[in-house]
C-alpha positions in Angstrom: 39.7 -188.6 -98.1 39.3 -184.6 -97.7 36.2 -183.0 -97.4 34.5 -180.1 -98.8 34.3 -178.3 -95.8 34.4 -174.4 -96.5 34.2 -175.0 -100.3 31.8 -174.3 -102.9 30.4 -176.4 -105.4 28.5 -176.1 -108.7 26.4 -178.8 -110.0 24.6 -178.9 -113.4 21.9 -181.2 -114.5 21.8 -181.1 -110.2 17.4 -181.3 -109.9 17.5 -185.1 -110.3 19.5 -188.1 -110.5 22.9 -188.0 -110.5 23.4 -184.7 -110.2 21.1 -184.3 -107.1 23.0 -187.2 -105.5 26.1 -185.8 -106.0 24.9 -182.7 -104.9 23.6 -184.6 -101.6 26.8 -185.9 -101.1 28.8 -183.1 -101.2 26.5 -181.4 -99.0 27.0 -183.7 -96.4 30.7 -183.4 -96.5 30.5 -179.8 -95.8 29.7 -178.0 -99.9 28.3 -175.3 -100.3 26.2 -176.3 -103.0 24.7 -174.2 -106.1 21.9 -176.6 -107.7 21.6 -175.3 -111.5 19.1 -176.6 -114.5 16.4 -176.2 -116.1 13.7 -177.7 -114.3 12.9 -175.2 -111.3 10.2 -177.7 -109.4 13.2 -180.6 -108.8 15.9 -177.7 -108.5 14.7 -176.6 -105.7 14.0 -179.5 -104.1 17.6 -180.3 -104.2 18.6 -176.7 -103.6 16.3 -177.5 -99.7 17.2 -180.4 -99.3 21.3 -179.8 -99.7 21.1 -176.4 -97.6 22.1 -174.7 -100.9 20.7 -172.3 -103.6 19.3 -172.9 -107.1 20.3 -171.3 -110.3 18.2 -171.7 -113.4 20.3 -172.5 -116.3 20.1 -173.2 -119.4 23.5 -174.8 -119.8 23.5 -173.7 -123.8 23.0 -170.3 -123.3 26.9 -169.1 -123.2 25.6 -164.9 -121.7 23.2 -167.8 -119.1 26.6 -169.2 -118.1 28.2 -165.5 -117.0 25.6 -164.1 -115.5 24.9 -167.4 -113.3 28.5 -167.9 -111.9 28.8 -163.8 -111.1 25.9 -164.4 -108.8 27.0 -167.6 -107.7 30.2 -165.9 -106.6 28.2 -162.7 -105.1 26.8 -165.5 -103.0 29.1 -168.0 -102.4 32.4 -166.8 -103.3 34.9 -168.1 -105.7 33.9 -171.8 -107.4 35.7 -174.9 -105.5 34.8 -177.3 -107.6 32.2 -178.1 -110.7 30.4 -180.9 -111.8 28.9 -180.4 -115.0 26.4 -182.9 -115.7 23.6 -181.6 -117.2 22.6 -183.8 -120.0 20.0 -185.8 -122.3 19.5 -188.5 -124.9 18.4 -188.4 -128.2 14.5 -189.7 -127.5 12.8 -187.3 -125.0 12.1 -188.0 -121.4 10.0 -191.4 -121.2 10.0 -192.1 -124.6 11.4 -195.1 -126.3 14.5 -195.2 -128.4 12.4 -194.9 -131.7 12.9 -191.5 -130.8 16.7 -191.8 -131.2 16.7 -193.1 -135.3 18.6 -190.7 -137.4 16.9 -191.1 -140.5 13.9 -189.3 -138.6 15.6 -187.0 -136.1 14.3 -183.4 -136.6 17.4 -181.1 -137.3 16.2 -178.7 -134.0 16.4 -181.9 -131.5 19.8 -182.7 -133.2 21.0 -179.0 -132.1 19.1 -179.4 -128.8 21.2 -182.8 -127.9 24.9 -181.2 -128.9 23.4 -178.0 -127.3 23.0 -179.9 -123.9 25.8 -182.4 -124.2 28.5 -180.5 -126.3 28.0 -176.8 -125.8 26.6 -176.7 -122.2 30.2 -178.5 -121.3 32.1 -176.2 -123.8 30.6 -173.1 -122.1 30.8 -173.8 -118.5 34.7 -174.7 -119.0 35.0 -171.6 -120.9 33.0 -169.5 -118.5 34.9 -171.5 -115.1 38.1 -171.9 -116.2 39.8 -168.3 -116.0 37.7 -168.1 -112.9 38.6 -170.7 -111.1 42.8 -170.4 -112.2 42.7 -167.4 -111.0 40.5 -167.8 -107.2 40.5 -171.2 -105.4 39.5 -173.8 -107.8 40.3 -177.4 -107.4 38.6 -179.6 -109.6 36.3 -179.9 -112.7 34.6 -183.3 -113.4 32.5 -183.8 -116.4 29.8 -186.4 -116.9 30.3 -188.4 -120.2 29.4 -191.8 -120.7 30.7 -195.5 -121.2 28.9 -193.7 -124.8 32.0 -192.0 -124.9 33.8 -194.6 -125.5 32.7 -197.6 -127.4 29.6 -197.6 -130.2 25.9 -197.2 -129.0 24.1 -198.2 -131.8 20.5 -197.4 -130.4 21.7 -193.5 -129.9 24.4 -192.8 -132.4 23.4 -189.0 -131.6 24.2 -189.4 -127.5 27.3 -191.4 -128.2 28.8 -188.6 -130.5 28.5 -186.0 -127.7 30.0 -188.0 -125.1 32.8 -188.8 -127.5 32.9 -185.2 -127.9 33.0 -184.6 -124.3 36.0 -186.8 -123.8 38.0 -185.6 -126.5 37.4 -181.9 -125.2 38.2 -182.9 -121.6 41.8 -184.3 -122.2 42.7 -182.0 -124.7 41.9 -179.2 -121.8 43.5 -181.0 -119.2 46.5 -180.4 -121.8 46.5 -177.4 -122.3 45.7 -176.4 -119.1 48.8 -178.7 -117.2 50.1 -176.0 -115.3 47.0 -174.2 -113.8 45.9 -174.9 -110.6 41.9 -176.5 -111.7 41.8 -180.2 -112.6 39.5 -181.5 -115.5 38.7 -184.6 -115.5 35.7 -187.1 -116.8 33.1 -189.8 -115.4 32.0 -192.6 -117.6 29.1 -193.7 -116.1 27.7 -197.4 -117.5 23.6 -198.1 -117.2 22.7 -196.5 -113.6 19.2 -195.5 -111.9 18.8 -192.4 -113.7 15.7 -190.1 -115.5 17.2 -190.5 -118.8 17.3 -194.1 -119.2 14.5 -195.1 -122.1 12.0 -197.8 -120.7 14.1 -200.4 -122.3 17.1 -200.1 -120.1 15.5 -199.2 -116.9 15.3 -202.8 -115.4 18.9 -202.9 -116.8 20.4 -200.6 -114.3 23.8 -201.9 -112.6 24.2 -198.9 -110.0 22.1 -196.4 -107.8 22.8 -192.7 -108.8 24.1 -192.9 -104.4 26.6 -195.8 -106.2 27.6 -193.3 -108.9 27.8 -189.9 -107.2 30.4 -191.9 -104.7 32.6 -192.2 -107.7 32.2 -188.1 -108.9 32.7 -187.0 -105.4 35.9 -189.3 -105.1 37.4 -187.7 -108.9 36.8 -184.4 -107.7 38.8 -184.7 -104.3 41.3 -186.8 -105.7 41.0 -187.4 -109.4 43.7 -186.4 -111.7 43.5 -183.7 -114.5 43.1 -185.4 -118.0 41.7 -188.8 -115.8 39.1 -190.7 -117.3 37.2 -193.1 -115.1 34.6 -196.0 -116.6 32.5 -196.9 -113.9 30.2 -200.4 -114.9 29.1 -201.4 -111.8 28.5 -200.8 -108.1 30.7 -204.3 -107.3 33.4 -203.7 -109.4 35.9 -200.9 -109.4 36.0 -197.9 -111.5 38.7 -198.4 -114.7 41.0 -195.9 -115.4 40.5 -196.0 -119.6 43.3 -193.1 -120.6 46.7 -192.6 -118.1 46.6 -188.8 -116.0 48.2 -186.8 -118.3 51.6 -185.7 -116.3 52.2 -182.3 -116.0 53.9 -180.4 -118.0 56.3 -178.2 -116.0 
């Protein structure tokens, strides 16, 4: 498999979890890594620990997303590769999923979760994209969710942004068949992660390590328009729509 050697990477949602192990892992292989989200204590833990740099973003915040990736190019260069990741459920950090009914859901957490999960993807593809077609960029790879793909009953809120997600991600990989950047999407089942409720957290069939194998892997080698479900750390990722071929 080919490395990362001389290339940068961007990584959302990168201070914990998945997104600081794919950050890790990337590092290792030769990235140079910009470590971006919200929470500046863990950011720049990773940011240390990865020999990289971290950004503060809020992924929402469409002027957030131009500013960051003109500085990350002042530092870096031109954008390799991109996972965005940043993400969060319906109930808050910790909490149970009582905090995910609809009936009760407060319209401003609403907006908060599609801000995160809808427009935080929307606006780093619209912010990268032209960038990246244009400079060096090889791949995009977007975290959704096995949510993105069958009914979660306990977060109908979550599951309608990862369907979102997936619906925006092969639509793109589309439309954008003949440029050089590949979009493609992870479907990550229950792994070790910060935003699993209480409930599910003895549930957990992978390590984030497990998971952030299976990113690293789409953004070498994935496809544009490939979706991958990953379950669990035995079993073999599933390829749950065809690569779209390209349109030439």
């Amino acid at each position: 498999m080919p490395g990362f050697t001389g290339k940068t990477l961007l990584v959302t949602g990168a201070a914990t979890g998945l997104g600081r192990a794919v950050a890790t892992m990337a590092a290792a292989s030769g990235a140079r890594v910009a470590v971006l989200d919200v929470n500046e204590a863990e950011g720049r833990k990773t940011a240390a620990a990865v020999g990289g740099r971290f950004w503060r973003l809020d992924v929402a915040d469409p002027s957030a997303w131009r500013d960051v990736v003109a500085d990350i190019e002042r530092e870096f260069g031109p954008i390799h590769y991109a996972h965005l990741n940043a993400g969060v459920m319906t109930q808050g950090l910790g909490e149970s999923l009582a905090g995910a009914n609809v009936e009760s859901l407060s319209p401003d957490r609403y907006r908060q979760v599609v801000g995160v999960n809808v427009d935080g993807v929307f606006f780093g593809l619209q912010t990268l994209l032209p960038r990246m077609n244009t400079a060096a960029g090889e791949a995009v790879t977007v975290t959704s969710s096995a949510a993105g793909l069958v009914p979660i009953p306990f977060d109908p809120v979550y599951a309608l942004t990862k369907h979102a997600v997936i619906g925006l991600v092969r639509s793109l990989a589309l439309a954008y068949a003949n440029a050089r950047t590949r979009i493609n999407a992870i479907c990550p089942g229950g792994f070790a992660s910060p935003l699993l409720p209480p409930e599910f957290r003895t549930a957990a069939t992978m390590s984030a390590e497990q998971m952030a194998a299976e990113v690293v892997d789409l953004l070498l080698t994935g496809a544009t328009g490939e979706t991958r479900l990953k379950l669990k750390a035995d079993a073999p990722a599933q390829a749950v729509s065809p690569p779209f071929p390209t349109l030439a």
